[in-house]
C-alpha positions as CSV (number, residue, x, y, z in Angstrom):
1,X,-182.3,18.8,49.2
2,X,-183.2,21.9,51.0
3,X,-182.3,22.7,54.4
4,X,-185.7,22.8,55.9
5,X,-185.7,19.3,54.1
6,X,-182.9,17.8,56.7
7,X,-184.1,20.2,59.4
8,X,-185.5,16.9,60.9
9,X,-183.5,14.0,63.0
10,X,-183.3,10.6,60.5
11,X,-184.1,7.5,61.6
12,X,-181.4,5.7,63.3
13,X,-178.8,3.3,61.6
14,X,-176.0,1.8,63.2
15,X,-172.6,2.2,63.3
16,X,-172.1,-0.4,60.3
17,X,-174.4,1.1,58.5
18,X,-172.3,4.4,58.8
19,X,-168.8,2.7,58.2
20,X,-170.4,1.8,54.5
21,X,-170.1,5.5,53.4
22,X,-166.1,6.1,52.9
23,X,-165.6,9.7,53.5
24,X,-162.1,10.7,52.9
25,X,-160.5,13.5,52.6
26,X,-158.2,15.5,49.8
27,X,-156.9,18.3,48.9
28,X,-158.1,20.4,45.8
29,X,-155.1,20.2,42.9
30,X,-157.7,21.8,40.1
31,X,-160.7,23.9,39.6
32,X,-162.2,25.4,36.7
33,X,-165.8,27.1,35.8
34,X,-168.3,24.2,34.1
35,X,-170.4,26.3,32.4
36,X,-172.7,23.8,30.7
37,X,-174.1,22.7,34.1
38,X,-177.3,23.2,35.0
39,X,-177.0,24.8,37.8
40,X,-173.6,26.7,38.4
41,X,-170.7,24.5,39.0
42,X,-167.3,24.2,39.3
43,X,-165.2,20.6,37.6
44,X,-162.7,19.5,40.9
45,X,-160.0,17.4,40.8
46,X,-159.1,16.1,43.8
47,X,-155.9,14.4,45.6
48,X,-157.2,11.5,47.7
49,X,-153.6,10.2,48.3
50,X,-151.9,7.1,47.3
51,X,-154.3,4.7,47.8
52,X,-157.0,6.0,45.9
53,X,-155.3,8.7,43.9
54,X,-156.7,11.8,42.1
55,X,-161.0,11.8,41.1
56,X,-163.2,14.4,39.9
57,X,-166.1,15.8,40.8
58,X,-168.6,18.8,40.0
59,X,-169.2,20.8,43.0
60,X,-172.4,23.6,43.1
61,X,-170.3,25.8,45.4
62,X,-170.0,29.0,43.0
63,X,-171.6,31.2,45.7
64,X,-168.6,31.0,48.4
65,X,-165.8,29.8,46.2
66,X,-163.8,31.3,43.2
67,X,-161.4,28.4,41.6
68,X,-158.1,30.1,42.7
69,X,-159.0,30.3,46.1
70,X,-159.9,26.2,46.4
71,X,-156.9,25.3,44.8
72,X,-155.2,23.8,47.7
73,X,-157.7,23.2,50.5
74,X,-158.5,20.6,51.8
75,X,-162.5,18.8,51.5
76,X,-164.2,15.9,53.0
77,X,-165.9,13.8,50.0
78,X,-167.8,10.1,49.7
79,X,-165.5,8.3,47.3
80,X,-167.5,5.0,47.5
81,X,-170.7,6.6,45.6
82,X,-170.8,5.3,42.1
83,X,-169.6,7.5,39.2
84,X,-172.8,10.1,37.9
85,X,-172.5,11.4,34.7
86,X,-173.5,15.5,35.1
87,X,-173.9,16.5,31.1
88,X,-170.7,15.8,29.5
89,X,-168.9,15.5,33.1
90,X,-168.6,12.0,35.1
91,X,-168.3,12.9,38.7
92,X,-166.6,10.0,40.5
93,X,-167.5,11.7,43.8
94,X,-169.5,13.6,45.6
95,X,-167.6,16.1,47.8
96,X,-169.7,17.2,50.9
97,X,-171.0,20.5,52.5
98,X,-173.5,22.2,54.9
99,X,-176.1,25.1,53.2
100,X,-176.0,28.1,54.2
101,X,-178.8,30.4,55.9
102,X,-179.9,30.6,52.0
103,X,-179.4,26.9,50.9
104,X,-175.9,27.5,49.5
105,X,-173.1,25.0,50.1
106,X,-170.5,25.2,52.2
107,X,-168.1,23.0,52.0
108,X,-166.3,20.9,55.1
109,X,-163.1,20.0,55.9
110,X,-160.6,19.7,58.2
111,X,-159.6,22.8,60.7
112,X,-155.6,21.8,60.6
113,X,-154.2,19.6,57.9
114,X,-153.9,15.8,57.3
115,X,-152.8,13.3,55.0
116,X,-155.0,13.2,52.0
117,X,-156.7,9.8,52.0
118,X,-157.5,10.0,55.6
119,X,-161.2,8.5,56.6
120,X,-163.8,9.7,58.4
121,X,-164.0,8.1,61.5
């Protein structure tokens, strides 16, 4: 979706409505190229904590981020999406971002850190 796309206020939902997305966040443990994508991408695995535990996901951020340098932060991601198979990848879920003045992603997350695992609230 472009930015000019979600340049407009949605309609408003409640605050059920919003409690049905599970945004968590975890902290990057791996990153490498994936370069059968379409579109470049990087293959994530993620550390959601205990609870839900370690989940992949494939992440167009090739722009701002190198793999080394993501290794370790932490992202914001909905975890309650189902699976999507990306070529030969299965992203389990879909970690979130903000474009750019040129449509690139960049990704969110907290400004200090928390325990992986923590939702969105």
């Amino acid at each position: 979706m472009s930015a000019s796309a979600t340049a407009s206020a949605a309609e408003q939902i409640s605050y059920e409505d919003f409690r049905r997305v599970d945004i968590r966040v975890g902290t990057v443990v791996e990153a490498e190229p994936y370069p059968e994508a379409r579109k470049p991408a990087y293959k994530l695995t993620i550390d959601f904590g205990p609870e839900i535990g370690t989940r992949r996901s494939s992440a167009q951020i090739t722009i701002h981020y190198r793999p080394e340098e993501i290794i370790g932060r932490q992202v914001a991601a909905v975890v309650n999406f189902p699976p999507k198979q990306i070529g030969r990848f299965r992203s389990e879920v879909l970690v979130l971002g903000f474009p750019d003045a040129s449509g690139e992603v960049v990704m969110i997350g907290p400004d200090k850190p928390v325990p992986n695992g923590g939702r969105l609230f």
